[in-house]
Backbone as CSV, one residue per row, in Angstrom:
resi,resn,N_x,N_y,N_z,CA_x,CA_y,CA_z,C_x,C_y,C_z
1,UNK,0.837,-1.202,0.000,0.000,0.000,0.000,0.875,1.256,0.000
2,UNK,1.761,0.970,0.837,2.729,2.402,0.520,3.637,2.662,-0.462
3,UNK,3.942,1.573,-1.268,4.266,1.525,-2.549,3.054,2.393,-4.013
4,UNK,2.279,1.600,-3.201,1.846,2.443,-4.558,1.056,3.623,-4.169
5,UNK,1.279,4.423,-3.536,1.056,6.201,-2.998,1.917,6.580,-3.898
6,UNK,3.431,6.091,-4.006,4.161,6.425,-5.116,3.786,6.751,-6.692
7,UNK,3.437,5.662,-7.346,2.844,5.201,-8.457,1.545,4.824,-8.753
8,UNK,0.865,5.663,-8.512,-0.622,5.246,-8.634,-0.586,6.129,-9.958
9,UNK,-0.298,7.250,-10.529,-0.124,7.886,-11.544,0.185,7.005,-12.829
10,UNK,1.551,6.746,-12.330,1.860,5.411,-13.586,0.707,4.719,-13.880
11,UNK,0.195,3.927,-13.116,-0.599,2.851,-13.024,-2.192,3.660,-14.081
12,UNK,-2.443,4.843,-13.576,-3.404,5.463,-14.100,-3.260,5.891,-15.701
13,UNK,-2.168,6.107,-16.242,-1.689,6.083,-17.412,-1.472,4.532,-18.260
14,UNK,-0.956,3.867,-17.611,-1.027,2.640,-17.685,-2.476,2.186,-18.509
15,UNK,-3.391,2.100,-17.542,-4.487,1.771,-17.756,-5.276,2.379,-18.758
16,UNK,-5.266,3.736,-18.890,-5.358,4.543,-20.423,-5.184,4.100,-21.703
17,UNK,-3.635,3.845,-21.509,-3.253,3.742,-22.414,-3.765,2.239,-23.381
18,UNK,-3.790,1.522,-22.226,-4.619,0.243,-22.666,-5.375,0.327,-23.373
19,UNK,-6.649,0.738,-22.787,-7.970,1.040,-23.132,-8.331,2.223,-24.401
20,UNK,-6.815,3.280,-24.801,-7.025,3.579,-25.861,-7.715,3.000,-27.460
21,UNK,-7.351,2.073,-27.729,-7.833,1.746,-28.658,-7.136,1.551,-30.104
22,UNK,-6.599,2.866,-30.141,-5.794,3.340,-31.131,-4.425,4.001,-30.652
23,UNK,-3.529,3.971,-31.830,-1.850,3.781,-31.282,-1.711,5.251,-30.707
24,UNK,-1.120,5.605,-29.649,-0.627,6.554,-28.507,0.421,6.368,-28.119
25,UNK,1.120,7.481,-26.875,2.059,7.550,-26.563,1.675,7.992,-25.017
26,UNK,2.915,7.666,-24.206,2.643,8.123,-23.041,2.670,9.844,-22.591
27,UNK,3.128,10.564,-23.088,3.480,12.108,-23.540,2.271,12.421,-23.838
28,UNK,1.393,11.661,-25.159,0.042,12.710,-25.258,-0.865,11.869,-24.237
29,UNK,-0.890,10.700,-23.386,-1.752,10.579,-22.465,-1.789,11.866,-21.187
30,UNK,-0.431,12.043,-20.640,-0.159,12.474,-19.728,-0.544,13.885,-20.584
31,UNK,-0.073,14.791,-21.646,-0.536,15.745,-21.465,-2.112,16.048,-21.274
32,UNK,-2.920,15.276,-22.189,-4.485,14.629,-21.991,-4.644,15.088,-20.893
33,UNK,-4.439,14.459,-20.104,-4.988,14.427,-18.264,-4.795,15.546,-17.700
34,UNK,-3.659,16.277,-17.777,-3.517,17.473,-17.450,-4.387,18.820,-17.961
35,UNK,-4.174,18.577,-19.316,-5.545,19.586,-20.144,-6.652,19.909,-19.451
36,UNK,-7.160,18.572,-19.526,-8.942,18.258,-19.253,-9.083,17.991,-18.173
37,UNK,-8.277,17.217,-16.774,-8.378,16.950,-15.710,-7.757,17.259,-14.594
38,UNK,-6.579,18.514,-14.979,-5.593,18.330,-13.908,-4.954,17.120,-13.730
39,UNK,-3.989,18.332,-12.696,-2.603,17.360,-12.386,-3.471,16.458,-10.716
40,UNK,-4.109,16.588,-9.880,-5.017,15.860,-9.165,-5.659,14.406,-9.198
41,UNK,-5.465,14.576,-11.045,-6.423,13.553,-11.854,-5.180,12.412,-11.921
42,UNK,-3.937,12.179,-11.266,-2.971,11.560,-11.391,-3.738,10.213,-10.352
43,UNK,-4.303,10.935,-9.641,-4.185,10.119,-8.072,-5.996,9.232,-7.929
44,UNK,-6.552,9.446,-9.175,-7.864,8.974,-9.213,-7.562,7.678,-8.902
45,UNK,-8.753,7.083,-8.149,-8.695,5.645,-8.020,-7.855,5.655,-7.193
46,UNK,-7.461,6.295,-6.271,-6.157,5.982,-5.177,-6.536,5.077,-4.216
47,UNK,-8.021,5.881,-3.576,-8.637,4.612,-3.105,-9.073,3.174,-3.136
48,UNK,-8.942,2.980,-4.171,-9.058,1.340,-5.164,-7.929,1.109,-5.078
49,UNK,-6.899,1.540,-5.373,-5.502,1.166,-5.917,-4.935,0.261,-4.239
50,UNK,-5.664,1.095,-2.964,-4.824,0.694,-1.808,-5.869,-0.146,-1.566
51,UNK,-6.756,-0.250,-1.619,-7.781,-1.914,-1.218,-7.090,-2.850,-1.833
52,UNK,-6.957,-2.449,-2.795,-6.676,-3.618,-3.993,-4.971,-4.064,-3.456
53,UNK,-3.879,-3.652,-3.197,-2.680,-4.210,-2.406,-3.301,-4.565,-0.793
54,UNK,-4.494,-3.956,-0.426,-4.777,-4.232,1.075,-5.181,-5.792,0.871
55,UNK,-5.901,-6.647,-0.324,-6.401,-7.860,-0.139,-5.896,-8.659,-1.169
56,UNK,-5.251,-8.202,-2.410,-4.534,-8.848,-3.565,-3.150,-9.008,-2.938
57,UNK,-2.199,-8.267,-2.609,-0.711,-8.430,-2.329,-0.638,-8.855,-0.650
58,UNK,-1.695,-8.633,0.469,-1.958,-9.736,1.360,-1.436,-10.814,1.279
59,UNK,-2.595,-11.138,0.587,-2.748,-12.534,-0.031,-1.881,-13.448,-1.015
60,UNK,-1.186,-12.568,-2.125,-0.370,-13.381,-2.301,0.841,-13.546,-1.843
61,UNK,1.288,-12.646,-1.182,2.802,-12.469,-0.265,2.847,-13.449,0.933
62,UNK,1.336,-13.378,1.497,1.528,-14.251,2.284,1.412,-15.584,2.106
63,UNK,0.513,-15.597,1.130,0.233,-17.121,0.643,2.017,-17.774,-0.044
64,UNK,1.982,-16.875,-0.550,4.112,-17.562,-0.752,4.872,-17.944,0.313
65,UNK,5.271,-16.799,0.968,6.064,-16.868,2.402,5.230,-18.237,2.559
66,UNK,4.324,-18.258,3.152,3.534,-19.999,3.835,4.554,-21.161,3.150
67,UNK,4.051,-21.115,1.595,4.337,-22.388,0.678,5.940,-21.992,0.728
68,UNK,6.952,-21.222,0.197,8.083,-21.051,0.736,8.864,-21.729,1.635
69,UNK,7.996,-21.069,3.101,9.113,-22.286,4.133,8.946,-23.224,4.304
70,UNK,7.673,-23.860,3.684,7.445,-25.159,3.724,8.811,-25.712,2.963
71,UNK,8.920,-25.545,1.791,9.602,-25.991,0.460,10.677,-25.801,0.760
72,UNK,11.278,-25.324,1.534,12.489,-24.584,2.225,13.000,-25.852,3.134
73,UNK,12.382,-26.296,4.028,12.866,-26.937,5.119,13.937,-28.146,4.753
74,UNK,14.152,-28.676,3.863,14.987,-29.388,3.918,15.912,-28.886,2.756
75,UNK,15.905,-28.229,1.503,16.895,-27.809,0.496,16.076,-26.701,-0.003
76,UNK,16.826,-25.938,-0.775,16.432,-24.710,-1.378,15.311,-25.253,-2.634
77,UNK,14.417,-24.572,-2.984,13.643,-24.527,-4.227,13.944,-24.572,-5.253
78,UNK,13.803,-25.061,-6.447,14.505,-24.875,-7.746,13.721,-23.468,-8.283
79,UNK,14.158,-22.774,-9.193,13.684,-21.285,-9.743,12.145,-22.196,-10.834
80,UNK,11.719,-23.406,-11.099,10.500,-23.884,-11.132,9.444,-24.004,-10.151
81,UNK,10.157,-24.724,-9.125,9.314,-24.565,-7.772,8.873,-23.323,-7.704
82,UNK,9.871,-22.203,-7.250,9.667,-21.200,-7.258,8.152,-20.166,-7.860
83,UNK,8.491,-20.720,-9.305,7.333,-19.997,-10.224,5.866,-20.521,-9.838
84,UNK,6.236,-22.243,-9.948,5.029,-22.932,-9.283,4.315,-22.049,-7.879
85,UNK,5.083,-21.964,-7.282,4.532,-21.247,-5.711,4.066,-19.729,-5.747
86,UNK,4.685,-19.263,-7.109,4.320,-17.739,-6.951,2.759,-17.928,-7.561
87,UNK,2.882,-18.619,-8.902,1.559,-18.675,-9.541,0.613,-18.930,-8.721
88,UNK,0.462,-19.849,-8.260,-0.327,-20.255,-6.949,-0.732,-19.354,-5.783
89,UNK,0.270,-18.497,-5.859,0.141,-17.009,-4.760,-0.740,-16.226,-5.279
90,UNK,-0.636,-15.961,-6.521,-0.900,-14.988,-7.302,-2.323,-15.296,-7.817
91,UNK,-2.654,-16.648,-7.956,-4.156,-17.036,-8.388,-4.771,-16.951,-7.018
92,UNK,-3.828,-17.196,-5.676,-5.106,-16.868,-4.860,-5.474,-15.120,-4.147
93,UNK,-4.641,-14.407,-4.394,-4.302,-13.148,-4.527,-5.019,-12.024,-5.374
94,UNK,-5.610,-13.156,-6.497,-6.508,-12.117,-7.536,-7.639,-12.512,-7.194
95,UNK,-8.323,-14.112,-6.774,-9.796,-13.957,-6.361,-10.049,-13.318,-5.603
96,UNK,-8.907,-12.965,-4.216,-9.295,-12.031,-3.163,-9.543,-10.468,-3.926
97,UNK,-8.538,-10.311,-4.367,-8.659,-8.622,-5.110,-8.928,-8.232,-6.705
98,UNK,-10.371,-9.537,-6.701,-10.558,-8.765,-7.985,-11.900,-7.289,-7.975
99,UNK,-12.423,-7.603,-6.272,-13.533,-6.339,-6.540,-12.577,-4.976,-6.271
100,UNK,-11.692,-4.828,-5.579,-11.016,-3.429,-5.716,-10.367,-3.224,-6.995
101,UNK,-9.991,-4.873,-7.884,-9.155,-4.486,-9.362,-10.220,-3.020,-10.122
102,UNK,-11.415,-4.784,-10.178,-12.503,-3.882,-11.211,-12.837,-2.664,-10.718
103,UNK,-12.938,-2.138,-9.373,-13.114,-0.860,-8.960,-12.127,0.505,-9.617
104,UNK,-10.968,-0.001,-9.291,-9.190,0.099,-10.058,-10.021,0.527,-11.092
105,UNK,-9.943,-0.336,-12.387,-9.530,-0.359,-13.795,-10.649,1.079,-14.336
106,UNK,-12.132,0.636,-13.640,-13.001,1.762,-13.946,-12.844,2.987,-12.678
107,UNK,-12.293,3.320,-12.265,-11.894,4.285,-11.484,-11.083,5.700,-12.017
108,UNK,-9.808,4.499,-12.301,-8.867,5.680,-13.400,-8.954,5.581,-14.930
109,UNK,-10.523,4.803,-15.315,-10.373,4.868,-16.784,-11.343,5.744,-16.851
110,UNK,-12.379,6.669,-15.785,-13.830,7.286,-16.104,-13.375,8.484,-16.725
111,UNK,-12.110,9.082,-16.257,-11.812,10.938,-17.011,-12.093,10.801,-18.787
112,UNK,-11.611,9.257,-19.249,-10.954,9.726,-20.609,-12.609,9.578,-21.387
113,UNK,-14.234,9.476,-20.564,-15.298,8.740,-20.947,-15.797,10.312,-21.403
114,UNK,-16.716,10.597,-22.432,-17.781,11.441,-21.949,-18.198,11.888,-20.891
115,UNK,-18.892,13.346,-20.548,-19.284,13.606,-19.504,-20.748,12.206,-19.157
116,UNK,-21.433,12.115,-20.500,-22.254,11.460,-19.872,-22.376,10.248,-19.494
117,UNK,-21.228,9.980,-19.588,-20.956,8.252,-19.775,-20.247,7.507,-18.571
118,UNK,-19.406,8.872,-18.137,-19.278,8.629,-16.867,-19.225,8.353,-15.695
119,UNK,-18.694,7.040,-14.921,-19.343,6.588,-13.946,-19.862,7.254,-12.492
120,UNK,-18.554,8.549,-12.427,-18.308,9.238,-11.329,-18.926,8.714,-10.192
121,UNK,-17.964,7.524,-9.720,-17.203,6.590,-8.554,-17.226,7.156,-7.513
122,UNK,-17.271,7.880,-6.103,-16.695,8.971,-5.091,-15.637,8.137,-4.783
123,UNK,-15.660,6.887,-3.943,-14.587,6.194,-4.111,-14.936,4.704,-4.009
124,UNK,-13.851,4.172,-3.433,-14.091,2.535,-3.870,-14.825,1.915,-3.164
125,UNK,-15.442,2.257,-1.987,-16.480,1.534,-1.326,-17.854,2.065,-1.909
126,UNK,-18.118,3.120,-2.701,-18.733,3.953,-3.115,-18.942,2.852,-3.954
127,UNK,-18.082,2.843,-4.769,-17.682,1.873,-6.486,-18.438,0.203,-5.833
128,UNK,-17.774,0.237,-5.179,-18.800,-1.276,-4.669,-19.791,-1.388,-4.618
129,UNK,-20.286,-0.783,-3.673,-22.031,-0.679,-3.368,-22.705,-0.529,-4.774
130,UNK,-22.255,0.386,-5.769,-23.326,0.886,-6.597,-22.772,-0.171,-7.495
131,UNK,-21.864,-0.743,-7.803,-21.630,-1.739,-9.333,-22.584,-3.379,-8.492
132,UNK,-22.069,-3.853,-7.059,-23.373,-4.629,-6.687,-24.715,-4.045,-6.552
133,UNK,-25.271,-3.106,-6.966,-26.883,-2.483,-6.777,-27.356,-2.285,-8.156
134,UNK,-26.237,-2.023,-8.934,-26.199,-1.700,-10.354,-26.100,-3.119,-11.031
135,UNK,-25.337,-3.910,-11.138,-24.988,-5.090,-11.952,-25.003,-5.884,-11.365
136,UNK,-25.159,-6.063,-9.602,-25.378,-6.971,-9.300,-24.082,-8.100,-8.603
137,UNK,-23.759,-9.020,-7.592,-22.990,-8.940,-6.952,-21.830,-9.913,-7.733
138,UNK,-22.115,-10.708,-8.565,-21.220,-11.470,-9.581,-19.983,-10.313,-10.478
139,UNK,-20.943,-9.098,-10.459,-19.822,-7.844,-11.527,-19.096,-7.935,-10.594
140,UNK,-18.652,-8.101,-9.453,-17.032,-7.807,-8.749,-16.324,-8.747,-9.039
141,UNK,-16.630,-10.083,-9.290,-15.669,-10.580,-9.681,-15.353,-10.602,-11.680
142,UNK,-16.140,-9.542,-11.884,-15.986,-9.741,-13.620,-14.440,-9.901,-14.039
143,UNK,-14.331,-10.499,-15.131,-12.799,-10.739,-15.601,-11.807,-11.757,-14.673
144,UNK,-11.953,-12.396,-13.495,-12.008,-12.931,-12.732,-10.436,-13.482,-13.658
145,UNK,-11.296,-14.848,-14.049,-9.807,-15.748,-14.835,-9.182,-15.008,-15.607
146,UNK,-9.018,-13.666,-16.094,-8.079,-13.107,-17.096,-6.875,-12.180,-15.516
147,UNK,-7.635,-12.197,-14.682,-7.209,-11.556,-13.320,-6.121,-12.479,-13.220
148,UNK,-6.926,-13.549,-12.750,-6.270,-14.811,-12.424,-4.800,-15.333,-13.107
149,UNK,-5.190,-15.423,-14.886,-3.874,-15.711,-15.382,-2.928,-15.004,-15.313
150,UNK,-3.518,-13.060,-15.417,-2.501,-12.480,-14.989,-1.292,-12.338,-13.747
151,UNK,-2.333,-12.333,-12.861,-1.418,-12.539,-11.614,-0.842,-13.956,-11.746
152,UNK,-1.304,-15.105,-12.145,-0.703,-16.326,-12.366,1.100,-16.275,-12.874
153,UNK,0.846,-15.142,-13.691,2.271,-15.086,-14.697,2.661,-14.088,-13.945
154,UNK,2.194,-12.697,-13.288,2.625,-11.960,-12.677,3.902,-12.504,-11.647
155,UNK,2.884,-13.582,-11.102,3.840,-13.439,-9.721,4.870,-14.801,-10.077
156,UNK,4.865,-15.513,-10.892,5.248,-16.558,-11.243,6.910,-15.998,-11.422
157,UNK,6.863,-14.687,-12.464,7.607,-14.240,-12.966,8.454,-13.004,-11.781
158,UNK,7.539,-12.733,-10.966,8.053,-11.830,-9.938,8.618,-12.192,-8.773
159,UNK,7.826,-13.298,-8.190,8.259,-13.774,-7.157,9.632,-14.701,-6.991
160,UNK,9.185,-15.260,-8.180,10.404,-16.273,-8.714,11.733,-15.397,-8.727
161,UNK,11.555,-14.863,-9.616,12.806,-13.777,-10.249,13.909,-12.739,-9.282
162,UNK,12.838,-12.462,-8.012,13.366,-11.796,-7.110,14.030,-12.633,-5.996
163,UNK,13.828,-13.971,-5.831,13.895,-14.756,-5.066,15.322,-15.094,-5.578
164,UNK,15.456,-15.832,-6.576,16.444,-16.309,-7.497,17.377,-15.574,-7.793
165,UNK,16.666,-14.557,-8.306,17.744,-13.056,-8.549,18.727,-12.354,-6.892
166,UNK,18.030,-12.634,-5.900,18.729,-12.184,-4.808,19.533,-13.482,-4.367
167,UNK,19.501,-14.426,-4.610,19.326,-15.821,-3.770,20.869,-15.931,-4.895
168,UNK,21.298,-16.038,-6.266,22.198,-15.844,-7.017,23.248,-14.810,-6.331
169,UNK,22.564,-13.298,-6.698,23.986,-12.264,-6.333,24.356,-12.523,-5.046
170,UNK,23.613,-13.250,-3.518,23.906,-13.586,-2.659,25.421,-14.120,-2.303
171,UNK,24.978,-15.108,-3.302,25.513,-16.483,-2.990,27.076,-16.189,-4.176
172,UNK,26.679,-15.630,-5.370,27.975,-15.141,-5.944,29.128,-14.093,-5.094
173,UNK,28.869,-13.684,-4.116,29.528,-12.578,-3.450,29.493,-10.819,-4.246
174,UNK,28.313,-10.734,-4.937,28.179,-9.424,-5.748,27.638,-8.623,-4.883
175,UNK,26.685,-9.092,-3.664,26.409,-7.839,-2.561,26.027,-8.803,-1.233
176,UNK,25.921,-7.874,-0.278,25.771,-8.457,0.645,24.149,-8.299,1.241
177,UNK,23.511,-8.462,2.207,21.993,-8.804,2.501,21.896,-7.226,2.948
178,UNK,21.176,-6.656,2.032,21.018,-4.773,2.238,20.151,-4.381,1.270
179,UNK,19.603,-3.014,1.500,19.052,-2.315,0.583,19.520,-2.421,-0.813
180,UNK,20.527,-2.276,-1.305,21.299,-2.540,-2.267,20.989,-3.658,-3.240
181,UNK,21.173,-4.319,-2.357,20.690,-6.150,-2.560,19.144,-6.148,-3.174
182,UNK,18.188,-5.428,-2.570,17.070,-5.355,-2.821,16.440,-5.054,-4.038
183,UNK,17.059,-3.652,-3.943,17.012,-2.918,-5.247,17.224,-3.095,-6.614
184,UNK,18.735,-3.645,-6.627,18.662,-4.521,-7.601,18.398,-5.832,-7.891
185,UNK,17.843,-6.789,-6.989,17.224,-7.619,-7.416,15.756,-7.548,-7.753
186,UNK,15.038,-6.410,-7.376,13.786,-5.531,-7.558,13.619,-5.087,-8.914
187,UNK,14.944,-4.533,-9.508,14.702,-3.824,-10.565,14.874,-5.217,-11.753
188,UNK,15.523,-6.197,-11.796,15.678,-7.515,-12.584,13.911,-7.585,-12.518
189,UNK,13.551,-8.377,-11.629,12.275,-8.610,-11.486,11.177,-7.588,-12.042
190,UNK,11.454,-7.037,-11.984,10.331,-5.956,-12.639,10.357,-6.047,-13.595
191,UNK,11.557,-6.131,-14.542,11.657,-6.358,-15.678,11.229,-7.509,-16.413
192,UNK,11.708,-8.963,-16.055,11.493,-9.904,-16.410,9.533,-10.309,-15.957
193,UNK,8.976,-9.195,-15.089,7.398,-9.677,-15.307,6.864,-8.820,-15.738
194,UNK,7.312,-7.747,-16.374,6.761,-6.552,-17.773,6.655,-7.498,-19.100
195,UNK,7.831,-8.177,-19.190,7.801,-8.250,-20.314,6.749,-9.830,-20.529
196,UNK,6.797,-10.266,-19.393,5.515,-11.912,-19.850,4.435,-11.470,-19.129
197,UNK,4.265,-10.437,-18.157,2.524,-10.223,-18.013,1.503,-9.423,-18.482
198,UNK,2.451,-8.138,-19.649,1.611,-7.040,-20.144,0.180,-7.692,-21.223
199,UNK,0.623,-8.982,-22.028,-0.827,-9.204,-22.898,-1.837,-9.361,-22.051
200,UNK,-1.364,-9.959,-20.998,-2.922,-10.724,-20.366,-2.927,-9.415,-19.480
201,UNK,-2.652,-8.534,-19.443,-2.800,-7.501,-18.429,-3.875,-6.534,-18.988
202,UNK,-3.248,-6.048,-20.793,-4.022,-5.624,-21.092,-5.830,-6.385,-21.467
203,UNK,-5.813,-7.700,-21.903,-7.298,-8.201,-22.344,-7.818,-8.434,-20.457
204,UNK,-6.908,-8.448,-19.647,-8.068,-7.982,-17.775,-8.229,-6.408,-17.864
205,UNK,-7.582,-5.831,-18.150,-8.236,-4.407,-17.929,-9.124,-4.084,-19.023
206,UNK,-9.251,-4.593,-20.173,-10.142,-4.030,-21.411,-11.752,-5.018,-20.697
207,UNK,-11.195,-6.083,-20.557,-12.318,-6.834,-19.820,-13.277,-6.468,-19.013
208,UNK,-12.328,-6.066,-17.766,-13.010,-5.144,-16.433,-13.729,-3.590,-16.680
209,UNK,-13.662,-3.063,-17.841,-13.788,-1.938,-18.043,-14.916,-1.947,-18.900
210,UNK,-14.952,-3.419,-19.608,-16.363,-3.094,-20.980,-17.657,-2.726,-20.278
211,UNK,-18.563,-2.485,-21.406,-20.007,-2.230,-20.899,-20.582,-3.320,-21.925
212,UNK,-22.021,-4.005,-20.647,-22.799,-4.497,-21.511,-23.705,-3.992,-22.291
213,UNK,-24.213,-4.042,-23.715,-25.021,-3.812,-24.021,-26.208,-4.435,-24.350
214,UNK,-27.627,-4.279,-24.198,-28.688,-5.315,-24.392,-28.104,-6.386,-23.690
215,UNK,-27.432,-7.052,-23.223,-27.374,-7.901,-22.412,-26.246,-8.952,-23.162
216,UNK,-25.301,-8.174,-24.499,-24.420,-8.653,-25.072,-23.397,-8.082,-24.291
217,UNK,-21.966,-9.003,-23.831,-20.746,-8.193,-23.320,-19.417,-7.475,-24.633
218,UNK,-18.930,-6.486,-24.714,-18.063,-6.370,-25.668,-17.329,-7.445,-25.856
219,UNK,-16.452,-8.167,-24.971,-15.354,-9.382,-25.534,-16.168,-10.655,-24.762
220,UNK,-15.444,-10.947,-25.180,-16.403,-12.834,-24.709,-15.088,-13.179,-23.701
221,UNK,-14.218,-13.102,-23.954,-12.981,-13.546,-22.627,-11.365,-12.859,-23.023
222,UNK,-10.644,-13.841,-22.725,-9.112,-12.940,-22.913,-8.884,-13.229,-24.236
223,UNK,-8.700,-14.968,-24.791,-8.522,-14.630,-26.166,-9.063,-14.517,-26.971
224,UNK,-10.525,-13.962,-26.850,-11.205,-13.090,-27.824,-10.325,-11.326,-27.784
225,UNK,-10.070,-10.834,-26.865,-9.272,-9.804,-26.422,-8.355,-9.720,-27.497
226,UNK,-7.078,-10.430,-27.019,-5.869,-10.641,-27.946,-6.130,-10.567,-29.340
227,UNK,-6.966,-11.158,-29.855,-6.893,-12.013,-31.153,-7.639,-10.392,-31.923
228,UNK,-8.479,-9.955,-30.750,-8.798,-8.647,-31.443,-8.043,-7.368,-31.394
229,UNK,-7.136,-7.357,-30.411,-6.146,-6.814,-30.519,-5.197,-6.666,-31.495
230,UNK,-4.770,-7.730,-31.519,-3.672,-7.783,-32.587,-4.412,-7.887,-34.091
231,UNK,-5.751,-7.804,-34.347,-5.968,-7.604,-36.187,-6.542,-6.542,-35.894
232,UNK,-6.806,-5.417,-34.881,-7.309,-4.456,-35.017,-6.354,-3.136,-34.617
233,UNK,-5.103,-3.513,-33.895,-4.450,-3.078,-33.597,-2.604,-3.299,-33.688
234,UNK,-2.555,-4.668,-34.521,-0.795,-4.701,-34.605,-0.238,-6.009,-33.352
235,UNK,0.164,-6.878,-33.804,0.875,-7.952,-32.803,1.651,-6.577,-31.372
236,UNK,2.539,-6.074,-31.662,3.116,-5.088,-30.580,2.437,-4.243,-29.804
237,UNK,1.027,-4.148,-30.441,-0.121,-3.644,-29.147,-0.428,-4.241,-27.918
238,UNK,0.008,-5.546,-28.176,0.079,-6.413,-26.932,1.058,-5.937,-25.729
239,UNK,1.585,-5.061,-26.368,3.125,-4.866,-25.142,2.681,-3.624,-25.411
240,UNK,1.357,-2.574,-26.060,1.247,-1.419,-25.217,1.244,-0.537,-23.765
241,UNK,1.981,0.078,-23.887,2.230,0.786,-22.520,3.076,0.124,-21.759
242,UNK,4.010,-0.443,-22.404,5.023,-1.241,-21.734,5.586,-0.628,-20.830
243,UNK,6.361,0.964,-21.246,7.036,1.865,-20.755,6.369,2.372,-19.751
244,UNK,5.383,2.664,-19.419,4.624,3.107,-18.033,4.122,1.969,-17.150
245,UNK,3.783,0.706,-18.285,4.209,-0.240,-17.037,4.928,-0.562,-16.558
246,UNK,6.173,-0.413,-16.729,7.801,-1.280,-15.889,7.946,0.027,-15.682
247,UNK,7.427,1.864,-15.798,8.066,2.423,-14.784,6.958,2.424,-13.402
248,UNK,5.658,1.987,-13.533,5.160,1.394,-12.539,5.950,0.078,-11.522
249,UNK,5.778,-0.526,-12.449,5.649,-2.362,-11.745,7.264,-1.968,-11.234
250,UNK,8.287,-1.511,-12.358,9.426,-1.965,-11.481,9.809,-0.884,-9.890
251,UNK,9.550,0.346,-10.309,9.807,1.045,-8.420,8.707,0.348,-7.326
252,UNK,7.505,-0.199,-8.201,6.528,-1.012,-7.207,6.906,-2.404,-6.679
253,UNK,7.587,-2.721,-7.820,8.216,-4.204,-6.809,9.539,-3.604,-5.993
254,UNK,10.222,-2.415,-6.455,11.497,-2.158,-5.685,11.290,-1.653,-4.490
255,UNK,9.888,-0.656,-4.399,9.390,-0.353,-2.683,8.447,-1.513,-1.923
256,UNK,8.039,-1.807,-2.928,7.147,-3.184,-1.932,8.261,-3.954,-1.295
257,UNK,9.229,-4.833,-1.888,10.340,-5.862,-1.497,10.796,-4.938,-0.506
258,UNK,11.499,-3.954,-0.935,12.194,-2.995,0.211,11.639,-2.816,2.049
259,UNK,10.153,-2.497,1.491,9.450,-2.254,2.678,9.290,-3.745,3.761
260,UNK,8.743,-4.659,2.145,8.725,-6.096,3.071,9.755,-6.177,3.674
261,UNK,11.165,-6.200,3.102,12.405,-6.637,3.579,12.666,-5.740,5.066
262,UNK,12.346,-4.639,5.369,12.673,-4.034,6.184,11.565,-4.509,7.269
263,UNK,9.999,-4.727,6.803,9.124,-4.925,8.497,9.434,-6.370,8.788
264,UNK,10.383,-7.232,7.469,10.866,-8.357,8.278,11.563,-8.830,9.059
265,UNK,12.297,-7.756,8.734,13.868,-7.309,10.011,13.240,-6.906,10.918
266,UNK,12.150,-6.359,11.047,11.900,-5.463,11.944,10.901,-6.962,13.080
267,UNK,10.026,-7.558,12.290,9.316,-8.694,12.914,10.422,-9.609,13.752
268,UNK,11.170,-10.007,13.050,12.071,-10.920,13.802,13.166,-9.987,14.710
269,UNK,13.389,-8.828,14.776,14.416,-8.301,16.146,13.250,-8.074,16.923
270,UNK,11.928,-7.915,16.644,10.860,-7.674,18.056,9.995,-8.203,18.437
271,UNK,9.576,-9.558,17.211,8.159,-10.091,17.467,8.421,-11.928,17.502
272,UNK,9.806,-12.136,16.614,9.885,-13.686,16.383,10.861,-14.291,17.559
């Protein structure tokens, strides 16, 4: 949660940019927002953004750590295990937080709508009540399995990577157990889950965001998404907004790890 007070901006551009449609840049999103919405309009959905690490990154951080020391107790994990245990984190991590996602995705996507089209959200408990009164209590989990695979590969690729990636320079003698250590094994990781979780990232947020009409949904699932993506938009639309996502995801995995790493030091000199 205090990670992303940082980057909730990114994340809000991010999600734009997705949902554009047609080819953009991060320069005319961001000037966009500023024009028509102010610089204020960075921080929309802030309230969603921190539910959503309050019951999604819970859940899967802790659900790892659990499976972790299990897997731990007699030899180290292989960097498969590893992925195995994150995915598994990460699928149970998104059923918990997919009603603050969908709150998320339509939160910071309402500026770029018509005035009249507009959901105008107050905030995310706000966003709850009225999308269960409105659509009813199944819409919180809408997009659910595209959630799911994402975080599946998300954390597969994150958890793993940071684990492995610190657990390597460790053990090579390239740094010692510090901030340092963190950081750059933070910034590897960020990288290596930009680049395998952005498709399915974008067909969950285009997902979470459609409207039904007559009682037809715009996409039917994720790879209806993709497949329309890429003939309506270019195979490399898939990795739209790459650049605002890894400057999201990667300072977000580098303050999340950081912070974890530090209240863990902090748990075991006062609580273990």
């Amino acid at each position: 949660m205090a990670a992303t007070c940082f980057v909730q901006p990114l994340d809000l551009i991010k999600n734009r940019m997705q949902l554009s449609g047609t080819k953009t840049s991060t320069m005319s999103i961001v000037s966009s927002i500023v024009k028509r919405e102010g610089f204020l309009a960075f921080y929309t959905g802030l309230s969603a953004g921190l539910l959503r690490q309050g019951t999604y990154t819970t859940a899967r951080l802790g659900t790892y750590a659990w499976l972790s020391e299990n897997a731990s107790k007699d030899s180290q994990p292989s960097v498969l295990i590893k992925a195995l245990m994150g995915s598994a984190a990460g699928c149970v991590g998104a059923f918990v937080g997919t009603p603050a996602e969908v709150a998320l995705i339509r939160m910071t996507a309402d500026g770029r709508l018509p005035l009249a089209e507009r959901r105008n959200y107050k905030n995310v408990f706000n966003a709850l009540v009225r999308i269960v009164r409105e659509e009813g209590v199944l819409a919180l989990w809408r997009g659910t399995i595209p959630t799911m695979g994402r975080a599946m590969v998300v954390n597969a690729a994150q958890l793993a990577s940071y684990s492995h990636t610190k657990e390597v320079l460790l053990n090579n003698g390239y740094f010692q157990e510090g901030i340092t250590l963190h950081f750059v094994s933070s910034m590897i990781s960020g990288l290596v889950t930009t680049a395998a979780s952005i498709p399915v990232d974008i067909a969950k947020t285009r997902i979470q965001n459609m409207k039904v009409v007559d009682g037809k949904p715009e996409f039917k699932g994720t790879i209806d998404v993709i497949v329309r993506v890429c003939r309506n938009e270019g195979l490399l639309s898939l990795w739209k907004g790459f650049f605002p996502y890894y400057a999201r995801l990667g300072p977000h995995t580098v303050l999340t790890f950081i912070f974890l790493e530090q209240m863990n030091a902090m748990y075991k000199t006062y609580f273990a």
